[in-house]
C-alpha positions as CSV (number, residue, x, y, z in Angstrom):
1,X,0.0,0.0,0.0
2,X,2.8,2.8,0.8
3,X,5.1,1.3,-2.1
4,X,1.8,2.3,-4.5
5,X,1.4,5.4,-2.7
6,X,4.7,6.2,-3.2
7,X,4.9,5.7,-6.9
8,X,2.1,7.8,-7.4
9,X,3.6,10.8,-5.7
10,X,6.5,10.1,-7.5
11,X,4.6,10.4,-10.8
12,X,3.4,13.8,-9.1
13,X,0.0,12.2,-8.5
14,X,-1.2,13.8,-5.0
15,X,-1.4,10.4,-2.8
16,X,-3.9,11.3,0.0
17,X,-7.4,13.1,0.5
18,X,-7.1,16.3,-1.0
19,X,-6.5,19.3,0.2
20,X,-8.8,22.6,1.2
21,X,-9.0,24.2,-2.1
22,X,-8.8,21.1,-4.1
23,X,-10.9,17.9,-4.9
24,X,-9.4,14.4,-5.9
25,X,-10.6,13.1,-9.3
26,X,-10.9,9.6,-9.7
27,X,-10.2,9.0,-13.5
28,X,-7.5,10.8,-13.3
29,X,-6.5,9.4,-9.8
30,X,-5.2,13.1,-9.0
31,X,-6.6,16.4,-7.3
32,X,-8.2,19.5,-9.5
33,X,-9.1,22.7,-8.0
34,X,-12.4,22.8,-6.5
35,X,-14.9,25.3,-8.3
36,X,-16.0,27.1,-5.3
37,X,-13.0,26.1,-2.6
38,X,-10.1,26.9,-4.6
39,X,-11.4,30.6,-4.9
40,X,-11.5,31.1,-1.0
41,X,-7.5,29.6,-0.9
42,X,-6.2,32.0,-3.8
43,X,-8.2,34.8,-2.4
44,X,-6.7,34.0,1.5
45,X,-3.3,34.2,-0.3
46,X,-4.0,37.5,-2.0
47,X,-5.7,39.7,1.1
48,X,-3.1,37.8,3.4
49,X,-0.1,39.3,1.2
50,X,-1.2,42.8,1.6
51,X,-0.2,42.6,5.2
52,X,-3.2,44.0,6.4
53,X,-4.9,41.0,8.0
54,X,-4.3,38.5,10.6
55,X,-5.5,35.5,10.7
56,X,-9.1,36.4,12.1
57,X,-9.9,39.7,10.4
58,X,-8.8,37.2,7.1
59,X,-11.4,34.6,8.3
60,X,-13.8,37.5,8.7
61,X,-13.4,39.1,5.5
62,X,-13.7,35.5,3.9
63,X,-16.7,35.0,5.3
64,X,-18.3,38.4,4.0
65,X,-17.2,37.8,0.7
66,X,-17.8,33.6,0.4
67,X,-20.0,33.0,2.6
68,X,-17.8,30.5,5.0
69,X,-14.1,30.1,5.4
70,X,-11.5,27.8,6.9
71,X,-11.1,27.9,11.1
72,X,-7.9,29.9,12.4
73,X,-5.5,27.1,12.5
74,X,-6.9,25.8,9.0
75,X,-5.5,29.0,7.6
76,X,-2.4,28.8,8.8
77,X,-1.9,25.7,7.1
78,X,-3.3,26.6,4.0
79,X,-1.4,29.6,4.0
80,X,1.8,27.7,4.8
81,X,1.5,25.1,2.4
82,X,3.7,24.5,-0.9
83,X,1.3,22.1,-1.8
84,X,-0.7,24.8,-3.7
85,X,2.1,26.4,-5.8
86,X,3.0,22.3,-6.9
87,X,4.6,20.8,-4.0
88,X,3.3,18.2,-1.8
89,X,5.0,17.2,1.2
90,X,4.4,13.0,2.0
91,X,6.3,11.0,4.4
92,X,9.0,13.0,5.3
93,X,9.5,13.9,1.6
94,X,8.4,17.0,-1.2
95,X,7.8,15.9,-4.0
96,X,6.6,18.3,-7.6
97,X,3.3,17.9,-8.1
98,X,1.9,17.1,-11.4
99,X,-1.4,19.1,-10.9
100,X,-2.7,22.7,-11.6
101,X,-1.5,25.3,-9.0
102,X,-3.5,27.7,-7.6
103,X,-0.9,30.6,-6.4
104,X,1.8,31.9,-8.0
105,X,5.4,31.2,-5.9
106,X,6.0,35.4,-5.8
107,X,2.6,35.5,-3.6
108,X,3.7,32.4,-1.7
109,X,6.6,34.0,-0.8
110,X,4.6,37.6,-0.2
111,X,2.9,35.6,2.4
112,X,5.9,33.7,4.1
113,X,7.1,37.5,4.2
114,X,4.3,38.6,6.1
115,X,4.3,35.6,8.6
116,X,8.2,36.4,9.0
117,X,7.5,40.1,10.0
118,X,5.0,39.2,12.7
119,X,1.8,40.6,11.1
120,X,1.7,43.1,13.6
121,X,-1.6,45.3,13.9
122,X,0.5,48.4,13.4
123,X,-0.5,47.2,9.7
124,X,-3.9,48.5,9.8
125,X,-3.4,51.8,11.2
126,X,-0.2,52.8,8.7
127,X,-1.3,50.8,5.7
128,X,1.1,50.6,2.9
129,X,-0.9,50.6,0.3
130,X,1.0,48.9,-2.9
131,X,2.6,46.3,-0.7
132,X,1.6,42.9,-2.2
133,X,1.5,44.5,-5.6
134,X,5.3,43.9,-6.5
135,X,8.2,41.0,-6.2
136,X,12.1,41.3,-6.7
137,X,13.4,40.8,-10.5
138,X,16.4,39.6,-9.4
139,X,15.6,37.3,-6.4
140,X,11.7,36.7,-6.7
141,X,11.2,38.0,-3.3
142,X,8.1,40.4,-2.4
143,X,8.8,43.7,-2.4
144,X,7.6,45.2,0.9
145,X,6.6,48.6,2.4
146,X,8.4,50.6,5.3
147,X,7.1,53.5,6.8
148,X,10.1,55.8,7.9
149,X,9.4,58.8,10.8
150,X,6.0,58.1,10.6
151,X,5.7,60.0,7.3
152,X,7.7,58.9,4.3
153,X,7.2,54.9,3.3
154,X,9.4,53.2,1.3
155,X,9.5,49.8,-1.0
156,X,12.4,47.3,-0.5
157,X,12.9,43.6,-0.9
158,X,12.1,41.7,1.7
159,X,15.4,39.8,1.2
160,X,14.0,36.4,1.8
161,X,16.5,34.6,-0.2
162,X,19.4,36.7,1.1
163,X,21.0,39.8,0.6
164,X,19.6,41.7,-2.8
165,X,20.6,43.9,-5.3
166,X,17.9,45.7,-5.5
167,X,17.8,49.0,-4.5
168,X,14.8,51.0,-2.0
169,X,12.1,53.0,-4.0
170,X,9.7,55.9,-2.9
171,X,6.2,55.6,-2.5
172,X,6.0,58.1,-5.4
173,X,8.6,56.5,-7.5
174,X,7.1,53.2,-7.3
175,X,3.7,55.1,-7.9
176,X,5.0,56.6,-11.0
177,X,6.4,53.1,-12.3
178,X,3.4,51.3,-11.5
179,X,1.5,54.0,-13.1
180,X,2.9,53.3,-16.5
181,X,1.7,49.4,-16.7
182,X,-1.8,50.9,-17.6
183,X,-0.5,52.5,-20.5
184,X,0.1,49.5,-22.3
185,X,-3.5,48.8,-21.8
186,X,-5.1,51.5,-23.4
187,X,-8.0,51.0,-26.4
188,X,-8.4,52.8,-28.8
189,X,-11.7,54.6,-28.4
190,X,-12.8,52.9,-32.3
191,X,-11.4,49.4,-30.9
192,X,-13.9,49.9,-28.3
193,X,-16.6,50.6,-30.0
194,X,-15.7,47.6,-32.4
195,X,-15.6,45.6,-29.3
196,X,-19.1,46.7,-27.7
197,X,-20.9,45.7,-31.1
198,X,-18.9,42.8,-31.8
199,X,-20.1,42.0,-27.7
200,X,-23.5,42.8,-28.8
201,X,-23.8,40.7,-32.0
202,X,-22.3,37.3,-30.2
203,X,-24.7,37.8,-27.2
204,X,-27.6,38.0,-29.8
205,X,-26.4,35.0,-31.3
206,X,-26.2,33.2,-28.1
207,X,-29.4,34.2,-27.3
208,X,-30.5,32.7,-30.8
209,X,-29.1,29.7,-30.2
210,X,-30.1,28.8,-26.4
211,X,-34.1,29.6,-27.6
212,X,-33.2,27.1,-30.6
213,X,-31.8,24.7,-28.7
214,X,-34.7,25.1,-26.0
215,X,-37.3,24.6,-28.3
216,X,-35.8,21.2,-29.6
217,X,-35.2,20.0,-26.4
218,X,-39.0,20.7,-25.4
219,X,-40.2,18.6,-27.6
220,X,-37.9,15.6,-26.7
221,X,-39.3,15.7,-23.2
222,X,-43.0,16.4,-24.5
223,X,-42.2,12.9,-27.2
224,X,-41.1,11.2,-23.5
225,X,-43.9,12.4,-21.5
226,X,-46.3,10.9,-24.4
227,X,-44.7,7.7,-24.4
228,X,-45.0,7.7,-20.5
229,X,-49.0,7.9,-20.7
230,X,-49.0,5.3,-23.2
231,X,-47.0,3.0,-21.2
232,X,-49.3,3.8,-18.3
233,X,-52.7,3.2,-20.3
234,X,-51.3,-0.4,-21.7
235,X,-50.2,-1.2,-18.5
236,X,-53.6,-0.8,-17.4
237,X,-55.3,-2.3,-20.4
238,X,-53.0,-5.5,-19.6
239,X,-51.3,-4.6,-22.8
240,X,-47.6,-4.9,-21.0
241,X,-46.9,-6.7,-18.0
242,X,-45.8,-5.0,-14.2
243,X,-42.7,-5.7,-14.3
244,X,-41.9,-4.2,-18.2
245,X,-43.4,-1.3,-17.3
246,X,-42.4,-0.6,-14.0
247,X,-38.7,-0.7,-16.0
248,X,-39.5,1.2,-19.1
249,X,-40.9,4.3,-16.3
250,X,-37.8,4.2,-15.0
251,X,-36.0,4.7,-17.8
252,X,-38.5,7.4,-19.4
253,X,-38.6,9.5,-15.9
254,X,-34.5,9.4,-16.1
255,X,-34.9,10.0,-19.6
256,X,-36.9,13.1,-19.0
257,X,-35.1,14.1,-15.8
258,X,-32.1,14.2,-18.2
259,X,-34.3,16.8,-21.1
260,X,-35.1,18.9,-17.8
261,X,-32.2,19.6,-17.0
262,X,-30.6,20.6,-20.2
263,X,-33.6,22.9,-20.3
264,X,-32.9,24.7,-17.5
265,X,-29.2,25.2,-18.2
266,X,-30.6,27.3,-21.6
267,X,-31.0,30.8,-20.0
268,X,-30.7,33.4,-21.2
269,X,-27.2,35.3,-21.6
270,X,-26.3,36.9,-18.8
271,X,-26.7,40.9,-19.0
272,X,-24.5,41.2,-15.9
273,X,-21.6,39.6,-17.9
274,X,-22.1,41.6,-20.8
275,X,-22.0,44.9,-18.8
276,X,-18.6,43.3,-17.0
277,X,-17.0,42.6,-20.1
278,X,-18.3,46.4,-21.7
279,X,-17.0,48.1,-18.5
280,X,-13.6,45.9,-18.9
281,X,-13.1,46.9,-22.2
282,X,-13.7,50.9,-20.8
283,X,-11.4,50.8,-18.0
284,X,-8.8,49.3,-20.8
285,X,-9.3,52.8,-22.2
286,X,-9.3,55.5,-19.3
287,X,-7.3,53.3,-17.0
288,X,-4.2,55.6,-16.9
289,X,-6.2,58.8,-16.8
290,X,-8.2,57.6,-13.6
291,X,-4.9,56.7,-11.7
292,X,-3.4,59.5,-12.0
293,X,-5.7,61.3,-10.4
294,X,-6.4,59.0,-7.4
295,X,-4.7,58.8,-3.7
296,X,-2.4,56.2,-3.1
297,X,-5.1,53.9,-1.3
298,X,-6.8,53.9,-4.7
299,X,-4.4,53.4,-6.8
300,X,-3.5,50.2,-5.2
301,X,-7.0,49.2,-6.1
302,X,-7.1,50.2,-9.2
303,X,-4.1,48.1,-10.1
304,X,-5.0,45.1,-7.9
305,X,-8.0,45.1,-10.8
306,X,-5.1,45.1,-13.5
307,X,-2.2,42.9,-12.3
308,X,-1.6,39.4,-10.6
309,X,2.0,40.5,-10.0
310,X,4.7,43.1,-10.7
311,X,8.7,42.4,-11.1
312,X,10.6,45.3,-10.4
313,X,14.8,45.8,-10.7
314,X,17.3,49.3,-11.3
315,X,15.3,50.3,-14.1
316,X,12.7,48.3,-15.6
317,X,9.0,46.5,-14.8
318,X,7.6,43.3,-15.6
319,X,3.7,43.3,-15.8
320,X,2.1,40.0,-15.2
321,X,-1.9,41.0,-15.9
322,X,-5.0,39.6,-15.4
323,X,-7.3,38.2,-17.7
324,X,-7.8,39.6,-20.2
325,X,-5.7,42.8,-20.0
326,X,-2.5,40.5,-20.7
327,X,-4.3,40.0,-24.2
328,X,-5.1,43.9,-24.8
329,X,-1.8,44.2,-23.7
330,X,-0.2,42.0,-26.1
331,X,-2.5,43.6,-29.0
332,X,-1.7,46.8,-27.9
333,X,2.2,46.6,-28.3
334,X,2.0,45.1,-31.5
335,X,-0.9,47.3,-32.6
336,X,-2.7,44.7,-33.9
337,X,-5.6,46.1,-34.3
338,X,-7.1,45.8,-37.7
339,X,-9.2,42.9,-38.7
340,X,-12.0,41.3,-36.9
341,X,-12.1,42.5,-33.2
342,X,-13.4,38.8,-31.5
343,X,-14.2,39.1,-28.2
344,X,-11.5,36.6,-27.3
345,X,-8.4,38.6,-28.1
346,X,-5.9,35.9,-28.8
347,X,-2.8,36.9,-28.8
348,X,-0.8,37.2,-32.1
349,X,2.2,35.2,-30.1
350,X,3.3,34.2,-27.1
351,X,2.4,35.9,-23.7
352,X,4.9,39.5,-23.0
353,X,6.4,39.3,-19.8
354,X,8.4,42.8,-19.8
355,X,6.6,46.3,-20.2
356,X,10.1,47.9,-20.7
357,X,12.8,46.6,-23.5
């Protein structure tokens, strides 16, 4: 039994129950991230790096935004585990996962940075706003925040992996760097207009084809329903014996059950998404303008909306976007954009990883 268990964790298959965040899939005799649990452990890492939570203000907010969360001590393992950036620990060994990860190692090691300075409460009352925004190009540690005399605050790397290069940054310095990200994702105010109609025309489409495919399955389940009542009327004419129809019902009600729910899953599109996508496609455009105009509190928002993570060195950034500003991103520094405008916006080439170059 722990010879088989220890092949497959040598093949990277996860070996045990799986983890908060994650669910184990038979037929592939691994874990996959759970829909609704692995949201809670990438969101714990993200507020937890900011270095303006402990552990029970981060159960707290949790709860206000999903509803439950993990206990106290729960977090602190979740948040100390490598198992969710692909490495399990089993019987005194690590082994590299074969599995999708759900954190990044920069926010990983945001986190241990956090844990290392205490987490003191002083956190909440002198909040550092872009902390948790940025890691070290050369080292891949976070960059942290320092607040000097009470007044001026200062980025640094945290230095996890030993004495860095990098050198210390201003709060307006890093500010103005940080600022210039949202340049490259800035549409064209055409490109957006493209976009909105080309939104429009594929949700009219979509709405075309869920009534179609309503309609059709309608009558599948009516066609079952009908052959129900005539099982039911020659079961009672003598027709068909008990037994035969007691099985054919069973069939025709799982048969049906089956239409049912297909019908249900043909709603509508959903407006909501539509106006999330139209107002993504806007903040693409004004993104830069907006920031510079905003405090630093809100300009930390603003870009926690853009970016899962910047690099930062001497001279240069390294944007890592979101979805799908990495894609107007890409289009936008090849300014590719003639053609057909899908709503998609794959990328002409592989994903950028440098802003400046």
């Amino acid at each position: 039994m722990i010879k088989g268990m220890r092949e497959k964790a040598e093949q990277g298959l996860y070996p045990s129950h799986a983890p908060f965040g994650y669910r184990n899939n038979r037929e592939t005799r691994n874990i996959e991230p759970h829909p609704e649990n692995s949201r809670i452990v990438k969101r714990a890492f993200e507020l937890y790096a900011t270095g303006t939570h402990t552990l029970n203000t981060l159960g707290k907010k949790l709860r206000e935004e999903f509803g439950k969360s993990p206990t106290r001590g729960r977090l602190h393992e979740i948040l100390r585990s490598t198992t969710y950036i692909g490495r399990f620990p089993w019987r005194d060994m690590t082994y590299r996962g074969n599995y999708e990860t759900l954190i990044s190692t920069q926010l990983f090691d945001a986190v241990q940075s956090v844990f290392s300075s205490g987490n003191r409460p002083k956190y909440r009352t002198h909040t550092i706003p872009l902390r948790g925004l940025m890691t070290c190009k050369h080292c891949g540690c976070a960059m942290t925040g320092e607040r000097v005399r009470g007044k001026y605050v200062y980025y640094r790397c945290t230095g996890f992996r030993g004495k860095c290069p990098t050198p210390r940054f201003t709060e307006k310095a890093v500010s103005d760097i940080l600022g210039e990200v949202l340049r490259d994702i800035e549409l064209p105010k055409q490109v957006v207009a493209r976009l909105g109609d080309s939104l429009a025309r594929d949700q009219e489409r979509i709405r075309a084809e869920s009534a179609e495919r309503k309609g059709r399955l309608e009558k599948e389940a009516e066609g079952v329903r009908r052959r129900m009542d005539q099982a039911y009327t020659d079961k009672l004419d003598g027709s068909i014996p008990e037994d035969f129809w007691k099985r054919k019902m069973a069939e025709l009600q799982a048969e049906e059950e089956r239409l049912q729910l297909a019908i249900d899953q043909c709603r509508e599109p959903s407006t909501e998404n539509m106006l999330t996508v139209a107002r993504t496609f806007e903040l693409a455009q004004k993104a830069h303008s907006i920031y510079v105009t905003q405090d630093p509190t809100e300009k930390a928002k603003l870009l926690k909306l853009v970016l899962l993570n910047c690099a930062i060195d001497e001279v240069s950034i390294y944007p890592e976007y979101k979805m799908p500003f990495n894609l107007i991103a890409e289009r936008a520094k090849n300014q590719n954009w003639s053609g057909r405008e899908d709503l998609n916006l794959r990328p002409p080439g592989p994903e950028f990883s440098r802003v400046n170059g």
